[in-house]
C-alpha positions in Angstrom: 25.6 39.8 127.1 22.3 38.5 128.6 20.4 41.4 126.8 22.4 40.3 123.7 20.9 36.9 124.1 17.9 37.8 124.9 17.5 39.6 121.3 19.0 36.9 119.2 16.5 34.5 120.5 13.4 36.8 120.0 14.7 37.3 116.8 15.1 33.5 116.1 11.9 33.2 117.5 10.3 36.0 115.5 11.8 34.4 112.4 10.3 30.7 113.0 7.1 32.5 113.5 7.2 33.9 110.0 8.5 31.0 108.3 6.1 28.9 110.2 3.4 31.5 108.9 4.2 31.7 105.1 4.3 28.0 105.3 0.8 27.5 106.9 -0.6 29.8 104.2 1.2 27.8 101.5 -0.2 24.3 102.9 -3.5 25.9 102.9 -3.2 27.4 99.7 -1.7 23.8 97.9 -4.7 21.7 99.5 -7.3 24.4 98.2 -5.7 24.6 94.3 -5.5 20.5 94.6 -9.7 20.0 95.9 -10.1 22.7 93.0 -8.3 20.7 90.2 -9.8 17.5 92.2 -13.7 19.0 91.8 -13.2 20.3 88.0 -11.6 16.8 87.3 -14.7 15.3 88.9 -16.9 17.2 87.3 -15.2 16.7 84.2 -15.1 13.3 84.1 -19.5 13.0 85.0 -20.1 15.4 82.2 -17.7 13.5 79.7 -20.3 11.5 77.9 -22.4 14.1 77.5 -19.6 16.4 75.7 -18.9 13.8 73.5 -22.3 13.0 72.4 -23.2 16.8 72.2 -19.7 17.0 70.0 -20.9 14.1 67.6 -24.2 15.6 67.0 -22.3 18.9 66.2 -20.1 17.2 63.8 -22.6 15.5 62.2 -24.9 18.7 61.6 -21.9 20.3 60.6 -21.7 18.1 57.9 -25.4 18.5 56.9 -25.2 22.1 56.9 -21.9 21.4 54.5 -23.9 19.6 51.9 -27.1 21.9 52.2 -24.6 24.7 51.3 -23.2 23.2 48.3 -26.5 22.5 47.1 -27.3 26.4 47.7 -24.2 27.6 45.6 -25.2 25.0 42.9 -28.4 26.7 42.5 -26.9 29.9 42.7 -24.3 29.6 40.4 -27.2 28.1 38.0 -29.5 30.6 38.4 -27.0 33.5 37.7 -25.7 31.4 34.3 -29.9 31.1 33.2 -29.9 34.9 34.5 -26.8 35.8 32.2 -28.5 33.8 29.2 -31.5 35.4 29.5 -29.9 38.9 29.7 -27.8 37.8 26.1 -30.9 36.9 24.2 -32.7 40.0 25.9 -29.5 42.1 24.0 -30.0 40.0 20.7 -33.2 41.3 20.4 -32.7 45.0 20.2 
């Protein structure tokens, strides 16, 4: 019986070890992911400004570049209707 005892309470205590174990890791682990998101939100927040003025300028050359391009395809589409004129009265010729 004493032997019997004696098992049942290693084996309690055995268990409680574990547990106590697996939940020291998961404390650990929980405070390390939480400074992690803490630090990124940090940082985050310090290089806010600067993401939105970087964003801004973006947008607006965007735009530019949106324009400039029309302007290109205008040309383009005007030079290949002079290059198509020229290539009729080149035909009329012969």
């Amino acid at each position: 019986m004493g032997k019997l005892l004696q098992e049942f309470i290693l084996l309690l205590f055995g268990y409680v070890f574990v547990l106590l174990l697996s939940g020291g890791f998961f404390i650990v682990n929980n405070f390390h992911n939480l400074y992690r998101e803490e630090d990124r939100t940090v940082i985050s927040i310090k290089e806010w400004k600067d993401i939105q003025v970087k964003n801004s300028s973006l947008k607006k050359e965007k735009e530019i570049l949106e324009i400039e391009n029309q302007k290109v395809e205008k040309l383009n589409n005007d030079i290949a209707e002079d290059l198509k004129y020229y290539n009729s009265q080149g035909r009329d010729i012969d």
